[in-house]
C-alpha positions in Angstrom: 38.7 -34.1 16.1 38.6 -32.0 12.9 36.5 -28.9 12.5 33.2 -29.8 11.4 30.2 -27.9 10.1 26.9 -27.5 11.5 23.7 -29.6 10.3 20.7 -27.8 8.8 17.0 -28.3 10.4 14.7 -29.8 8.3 12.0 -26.6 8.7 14.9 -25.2 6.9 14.3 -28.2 3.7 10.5 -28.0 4.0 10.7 -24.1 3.5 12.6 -24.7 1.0 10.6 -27.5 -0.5 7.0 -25.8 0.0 6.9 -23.9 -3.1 8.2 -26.4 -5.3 6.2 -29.5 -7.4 5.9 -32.8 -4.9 6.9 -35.3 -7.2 10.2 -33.2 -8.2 10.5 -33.1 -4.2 10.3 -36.9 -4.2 12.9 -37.7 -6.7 15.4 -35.3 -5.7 15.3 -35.6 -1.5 16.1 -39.5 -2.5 19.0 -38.7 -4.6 20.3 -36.4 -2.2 20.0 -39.3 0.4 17.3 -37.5 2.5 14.6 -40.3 3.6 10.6 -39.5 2.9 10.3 -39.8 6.4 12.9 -37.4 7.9 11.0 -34.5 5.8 8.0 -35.2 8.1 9.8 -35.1 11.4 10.2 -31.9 13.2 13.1 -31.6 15.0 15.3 -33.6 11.9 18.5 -32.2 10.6 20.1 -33.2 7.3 23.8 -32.4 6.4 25.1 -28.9 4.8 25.8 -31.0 1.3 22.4 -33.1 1.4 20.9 -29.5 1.9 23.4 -28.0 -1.0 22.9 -31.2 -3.3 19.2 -31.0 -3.0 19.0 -27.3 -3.9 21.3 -28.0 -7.1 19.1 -31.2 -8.0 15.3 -29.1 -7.9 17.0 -25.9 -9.3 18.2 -28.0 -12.3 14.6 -29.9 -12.4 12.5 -27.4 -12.3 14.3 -24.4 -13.9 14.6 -22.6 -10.8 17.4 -21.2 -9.0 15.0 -20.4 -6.0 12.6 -23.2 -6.5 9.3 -21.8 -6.2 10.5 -19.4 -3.7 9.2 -16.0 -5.9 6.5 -15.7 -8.0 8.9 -15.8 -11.0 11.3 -18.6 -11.6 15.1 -17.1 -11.3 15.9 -19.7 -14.7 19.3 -21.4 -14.4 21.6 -19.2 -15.4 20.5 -16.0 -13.1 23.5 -16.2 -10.7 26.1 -16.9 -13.2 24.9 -13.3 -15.2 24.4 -11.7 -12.1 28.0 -12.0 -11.0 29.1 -11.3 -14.5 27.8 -7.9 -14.0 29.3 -7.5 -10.7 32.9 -8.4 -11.6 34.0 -5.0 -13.3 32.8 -2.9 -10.5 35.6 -0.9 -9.6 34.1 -1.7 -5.2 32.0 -3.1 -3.4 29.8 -0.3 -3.3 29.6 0.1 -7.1 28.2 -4.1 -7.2 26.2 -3.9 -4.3 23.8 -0.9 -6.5 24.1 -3.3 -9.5 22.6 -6.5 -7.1 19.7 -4.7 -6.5 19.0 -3.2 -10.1 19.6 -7.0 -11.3 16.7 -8.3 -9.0 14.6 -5.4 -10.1 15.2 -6.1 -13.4 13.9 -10.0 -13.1 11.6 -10.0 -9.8 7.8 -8.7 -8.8 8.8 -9.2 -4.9 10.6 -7.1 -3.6 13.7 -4.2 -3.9 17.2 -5.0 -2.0 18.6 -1.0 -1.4 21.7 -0.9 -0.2 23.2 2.4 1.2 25.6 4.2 3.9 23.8 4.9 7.0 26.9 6.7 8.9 29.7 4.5 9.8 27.4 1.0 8.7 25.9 -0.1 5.7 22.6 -1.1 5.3 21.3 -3.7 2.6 17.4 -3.8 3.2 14.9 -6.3 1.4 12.1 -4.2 0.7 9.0 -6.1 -0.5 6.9 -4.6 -3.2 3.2 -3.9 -1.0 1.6 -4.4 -4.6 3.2 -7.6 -5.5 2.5 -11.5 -4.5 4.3 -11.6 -1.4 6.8 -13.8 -0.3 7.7 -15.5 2.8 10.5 -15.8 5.4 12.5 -18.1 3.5 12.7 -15.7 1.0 14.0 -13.1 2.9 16.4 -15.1 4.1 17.9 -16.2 0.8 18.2 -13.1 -0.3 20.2 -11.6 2.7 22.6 -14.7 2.3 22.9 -14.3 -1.5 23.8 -10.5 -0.7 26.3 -11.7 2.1 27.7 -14.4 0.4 28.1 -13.0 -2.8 29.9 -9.6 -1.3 31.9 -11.8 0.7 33.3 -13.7 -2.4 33.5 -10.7 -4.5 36.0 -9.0 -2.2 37.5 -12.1 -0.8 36.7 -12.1 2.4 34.1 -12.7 4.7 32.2 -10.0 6.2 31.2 -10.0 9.5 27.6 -8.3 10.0 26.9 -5.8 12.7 23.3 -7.2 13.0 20.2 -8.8 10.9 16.8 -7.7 11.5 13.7 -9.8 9.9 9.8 -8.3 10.1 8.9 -11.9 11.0 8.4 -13.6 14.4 10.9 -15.3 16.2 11.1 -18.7 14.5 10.9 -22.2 17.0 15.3 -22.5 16.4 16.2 -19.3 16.4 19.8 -20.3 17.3 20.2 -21.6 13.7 20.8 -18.5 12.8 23.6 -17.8 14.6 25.3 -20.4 11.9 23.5 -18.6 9.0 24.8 -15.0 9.6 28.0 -13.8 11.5 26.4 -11.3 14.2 23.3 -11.0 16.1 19.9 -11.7 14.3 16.4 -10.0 15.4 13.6 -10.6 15.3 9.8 -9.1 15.0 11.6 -5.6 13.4 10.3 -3.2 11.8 12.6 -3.8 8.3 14.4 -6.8 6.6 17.4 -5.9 6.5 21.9 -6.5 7.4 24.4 -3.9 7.9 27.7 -4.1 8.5 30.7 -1.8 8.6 30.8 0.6 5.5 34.4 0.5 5.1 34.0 -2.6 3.2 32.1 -0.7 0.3 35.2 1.1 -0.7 37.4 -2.7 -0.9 38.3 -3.4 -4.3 36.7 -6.5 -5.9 39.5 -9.0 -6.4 37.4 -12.1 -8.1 38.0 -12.6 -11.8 35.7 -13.9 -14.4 37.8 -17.4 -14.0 37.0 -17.6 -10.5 33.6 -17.9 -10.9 33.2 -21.5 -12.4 34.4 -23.0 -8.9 31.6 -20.6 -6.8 29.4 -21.6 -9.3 30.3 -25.0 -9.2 29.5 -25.1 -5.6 26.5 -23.0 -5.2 24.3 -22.6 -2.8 26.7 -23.6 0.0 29.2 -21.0 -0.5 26.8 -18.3 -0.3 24.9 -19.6 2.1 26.9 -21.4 4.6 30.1 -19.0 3.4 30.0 -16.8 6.5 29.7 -19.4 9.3 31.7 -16.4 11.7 35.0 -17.7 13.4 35.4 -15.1 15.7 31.8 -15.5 17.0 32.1 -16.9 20.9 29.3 -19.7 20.1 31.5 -20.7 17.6 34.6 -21.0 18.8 32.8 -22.7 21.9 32.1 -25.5 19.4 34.8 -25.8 18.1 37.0 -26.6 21.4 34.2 -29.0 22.8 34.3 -30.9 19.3 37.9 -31.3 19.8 37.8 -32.4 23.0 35.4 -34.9 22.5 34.9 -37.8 23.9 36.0 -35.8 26.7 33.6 -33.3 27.5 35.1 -30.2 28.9 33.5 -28.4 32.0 32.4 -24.9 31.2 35.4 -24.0 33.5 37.8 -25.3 30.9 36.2 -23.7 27.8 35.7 -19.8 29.8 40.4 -20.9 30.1 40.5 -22.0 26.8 38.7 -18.6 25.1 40.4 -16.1 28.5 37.1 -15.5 30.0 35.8 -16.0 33.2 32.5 -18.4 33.2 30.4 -15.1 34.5 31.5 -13.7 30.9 31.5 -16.5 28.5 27.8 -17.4 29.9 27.2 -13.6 29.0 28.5 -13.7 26.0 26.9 -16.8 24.8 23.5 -15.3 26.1 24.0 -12.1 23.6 24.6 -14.8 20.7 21.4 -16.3 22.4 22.1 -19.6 22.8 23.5 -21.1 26.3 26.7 -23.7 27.0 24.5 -26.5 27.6 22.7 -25.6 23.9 26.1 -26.0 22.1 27.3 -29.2 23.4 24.3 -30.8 22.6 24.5 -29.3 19.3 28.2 -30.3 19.0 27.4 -34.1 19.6 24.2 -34.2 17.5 26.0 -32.4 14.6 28.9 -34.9 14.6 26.9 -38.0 15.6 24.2 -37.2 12.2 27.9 -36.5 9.8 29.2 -39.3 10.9 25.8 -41.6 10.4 25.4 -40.2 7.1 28.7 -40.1 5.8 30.8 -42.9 7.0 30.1 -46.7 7.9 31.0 -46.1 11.7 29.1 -48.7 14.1 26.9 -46.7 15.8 28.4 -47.7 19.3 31.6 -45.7 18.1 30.0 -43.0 16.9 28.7 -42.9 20.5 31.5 -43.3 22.2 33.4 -40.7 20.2 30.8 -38.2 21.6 31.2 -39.0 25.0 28.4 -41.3 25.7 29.6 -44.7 27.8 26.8 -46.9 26.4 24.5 -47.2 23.0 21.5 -46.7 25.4 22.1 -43.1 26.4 22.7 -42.3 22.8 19.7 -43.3 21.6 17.9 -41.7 24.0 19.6 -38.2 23.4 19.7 -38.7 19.7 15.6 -38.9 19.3 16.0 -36.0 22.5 17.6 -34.0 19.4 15.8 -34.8 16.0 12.7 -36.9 17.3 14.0 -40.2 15.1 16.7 -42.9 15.9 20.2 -43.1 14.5 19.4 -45.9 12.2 17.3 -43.7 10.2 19.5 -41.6 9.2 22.1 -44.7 8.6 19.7 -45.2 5.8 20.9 -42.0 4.2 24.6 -43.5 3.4 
């Protein structure tokens, strides 16, 4: 099978959604082919371009590139200037100072400081202790905005040392490990990324005629840009996927990737997820792409997973989002 992407919980949506006006919420969750129902349903998962279709379709409607995210509207427009004033930076380092004095410039929540911190650098989110506040959601938008938009700029992705959030560990923690390329904290003391400071002093290679196609395709190249290839999880998913409908022992995948079991089970454990974690997200990632995008009878789309009969899928598939595959077949 082809590479795939991963799905996006729904807590992820509803963040998303919470600050924005319900009836704008109505209209565009439809058009993006996300049912009323599936917004109300815990463990649900949409697909990265229902998730990246929505967020184009409320920015537009409501005049908010972070709809109702901040206490101030970022008004269409705000990425395309911001990038503008990054492009003539003579490095990284150079835009990364400009990043923060944009949001300054246009935002009561919160400062992004980036700096060397020896051999790393750190981008912090900083929230004003005078302003409104902002939640989690916030913060993490911001950190992928400043990933993703560093990672374009210099053409590359950059693969984080760690993330750190001043929040509690959230119920799906291992999300994250599909949001940013290295390990994720939780309950810290700071908001913050680093990553290795030699990548301040790359050049930035974008031009102003590169920008339409990022722009064209925001938010999922900023925020789903920096899904980490060389992450174990990841490359764990990858060889199950194309295995499938064979599903490989954990014998077979510690050969595939040249580690013993003992090392890919500690591995995976320091990404904090587990082997038996990923190939049920593996299946239930496919299984909801290919009930939303395609007009696959379910009972292939379950065999092509590696489950003998319709029954067993069923079962595993409300296991994994709490609803049935038909409902999502409603989203084609």
């Amino acid at each position: 099978m082809n590479q795939f992407s991963c799905t996006v919980p729904i807590a992820l949506v509803n963040g998303f959604l919470a600050g924005a006006d319900p009836a704008a919420v109505a209209r565009t969750a439809g058009q993006s082919g996300i049912p009323q129902e599936l917004l109300h349903e815990p463990g649900a998962r949409v697909t990265r371009e229902q998730f990246s279709t929505l967020y184009r379709l409320l920015a537009i409607e409501l005049d908010d590139e972070m709809p109702g995210i901040f206490s101030r509207p970022l008004r269409n427009g705000t990425l395309k200037y911001l990038c503008l004033s990054l492009l003539d930076a003579p490095r990284l380092e150079i835009a990364m100072h400009r990043f923060g004095q944009f949001f300054h410039l246009i935002v009561d929540d919160f400062r992004l400081e980036s700096r060397r911190e020896g051999a790393l650098c750190c981008v912090e989110l900083v929230p004003d202790p005078d302003g409104p506040g902002f939640g989690i959601l916030g913060r993490e938008l911001m950190l992928k905005l400043a990933h993703g938009v560093a990672s374009w700029l210099i053409g590359e992705k950059i693969p984080l040392s760690g993330v750190e959030f001043d929040c509690r560990r959230p119920p799906r923690a291992s999300d994250y490990l599909y949001l940013f390329p290295g390990p994720v904290q939780f309950g810290c003391a700071r908001t913050l990324m680093t990553f290795d400071a030699t990548y301040l002093d790359m050049a930035i290679r974008q031009r102003k005629p590169d920008l339409k196609k990022f722009l064209a395709r925001a938010p999922e190249d900023w925020i789903f840009v920096s899904l980490a290839e060389q992450m174990v999880s990841n490359r764990t998913r990858q060889y199950i996927a194309a295995c499938l409908p064979t599903i490989p022992a954990i014998e077979a995948v510690a050969r595939h990737l040249h580690y013993s079991v003992r090392t890919l089970c500690r591995r995976l454990v320091a990404e904090g997820t587990t082997f038996q974690a990923i190939k049920d997200e593996v299946r239930r990632d496919i299984a909801i792409q290919r009930l939303t995008g395609s007009a696959d009878a379910i009972a292939s789309i379950a065999y092509d997973i590696g489950f003998g009969n319709t029954t067993a899928f069923h079962r595993a598939f409300r296991q994994w989002t709490g609803s049935t595959p038909k409902t999502y077949r409603t989203m084609t």
